[in-house]
C-alpha positions in Angstrom: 81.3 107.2 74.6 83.2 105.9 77.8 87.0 106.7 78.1 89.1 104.6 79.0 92.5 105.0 80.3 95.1 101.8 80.7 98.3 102.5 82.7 100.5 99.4 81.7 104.1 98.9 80.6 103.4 96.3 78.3 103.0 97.2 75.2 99.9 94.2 73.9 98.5 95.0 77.0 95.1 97.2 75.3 94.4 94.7 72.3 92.6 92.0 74.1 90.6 94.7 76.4 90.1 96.5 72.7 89.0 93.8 71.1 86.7 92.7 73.6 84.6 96.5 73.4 84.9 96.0 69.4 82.2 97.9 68.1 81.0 99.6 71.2 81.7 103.0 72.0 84.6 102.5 74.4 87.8 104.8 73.5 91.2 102.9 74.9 94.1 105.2 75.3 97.6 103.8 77.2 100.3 105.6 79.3 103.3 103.1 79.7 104.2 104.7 83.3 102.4 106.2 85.9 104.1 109.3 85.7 102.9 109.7 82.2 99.1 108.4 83.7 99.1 111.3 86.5 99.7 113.9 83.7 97.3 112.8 81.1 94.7 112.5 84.2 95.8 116.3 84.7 95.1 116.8 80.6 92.0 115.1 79.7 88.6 112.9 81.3 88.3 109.4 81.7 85.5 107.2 82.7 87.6 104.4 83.7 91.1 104.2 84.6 92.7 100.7 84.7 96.0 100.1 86.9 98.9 97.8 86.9 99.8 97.1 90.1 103.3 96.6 89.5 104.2 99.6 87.8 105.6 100.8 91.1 103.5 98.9 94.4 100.1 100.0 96.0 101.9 103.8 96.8 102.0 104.3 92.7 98.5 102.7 92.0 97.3 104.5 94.9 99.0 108.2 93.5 97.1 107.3 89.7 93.9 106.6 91.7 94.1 110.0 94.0 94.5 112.0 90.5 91.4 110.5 89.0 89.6 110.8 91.6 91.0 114.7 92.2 90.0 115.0 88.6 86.7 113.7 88.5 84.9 111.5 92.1 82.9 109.8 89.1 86.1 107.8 87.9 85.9 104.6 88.5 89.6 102.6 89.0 90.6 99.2 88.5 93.8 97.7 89.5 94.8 94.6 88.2 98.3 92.8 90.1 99.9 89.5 90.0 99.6 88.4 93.0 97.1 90.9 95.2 97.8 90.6 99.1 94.3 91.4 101.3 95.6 94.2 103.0 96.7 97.0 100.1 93.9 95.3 98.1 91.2 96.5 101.0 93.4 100.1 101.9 93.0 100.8 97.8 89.2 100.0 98.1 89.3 102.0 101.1 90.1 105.0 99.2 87.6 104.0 96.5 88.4 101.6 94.1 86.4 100.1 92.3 88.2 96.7 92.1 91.2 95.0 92.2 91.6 91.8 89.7 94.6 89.5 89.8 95.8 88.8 86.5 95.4 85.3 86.4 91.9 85.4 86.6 92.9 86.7 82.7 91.2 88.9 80.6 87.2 88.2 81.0 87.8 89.4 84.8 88.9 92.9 83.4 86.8 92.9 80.9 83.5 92.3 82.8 85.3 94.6 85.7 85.7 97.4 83.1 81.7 96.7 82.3 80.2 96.9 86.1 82.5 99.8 86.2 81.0 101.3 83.1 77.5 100.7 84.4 77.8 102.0 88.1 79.5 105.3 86.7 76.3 105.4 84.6 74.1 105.0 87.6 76.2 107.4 89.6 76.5 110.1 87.0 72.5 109.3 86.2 71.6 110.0 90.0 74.0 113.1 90.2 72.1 114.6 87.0 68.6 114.0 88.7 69.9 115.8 92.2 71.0 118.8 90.0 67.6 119.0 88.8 65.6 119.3 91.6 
């Protein structure tokens, strides 16, 4: 089951992502603010936490992304923004995004964003389990 956590203010903004994973073991759960993001980081685990951009600039995608990643180095983050400039696009990747999508690339961009991210936290999880083992 991969968990994922959507930090948007709009409130349609998880049925086409949920409709896309229909049938497939992808949970969706939504915080309209980051605030509310930061603390249900702080409460439960998600695979994959997806970002608005403009829920506050790069300094409030970049505060969601430092709690996932405090919580768990496997999260993989996705911010999605309007209009994405190079330079907080590359200083969020710096820090370890996995991606940054503008928005009118439209939904397939997320969508097959959330699946590479799905698959590399696989692999990176996968390869963490076999260095445990040895």
């Amino acid at each position: 089951m991969v968990r994922i956590l959507v930090v948007d203010n709009a409130v349609d903004a998880m049925a086409p992502l949920a409709l896309s994973f229909a049938g497939e073991a992808v949970v969706f759960e939504q915080c309209f603010s980051a605030f509310h993001a930061v603390n249900r980081l702080h409460e439960a685990f998600f695979d994959i936490v997806v970002s608005e951009i403009a829920l506050g600039g790069e300094e409030i995608a970049s505060t969601v992304a430092t709690t996932a990643f405090s919580q768990d180095l496997m999260t993989q983050v996705i911010v999605f923004a309007d209009q994405p400039t190079v330079r907080p696009s590359v200083e969020l990747m710096k820090m370890g995004v996995f991606d940054v999508i503008e928005k009118a690339r439209g939904v397939e961009a997320l969508v097959d964003s959330i699946r590479n991210a799905v698959h590399e936290s696989h692999k990176d999880r996968e390869l963490v389990f076999q260095v445990s083992q040895n």
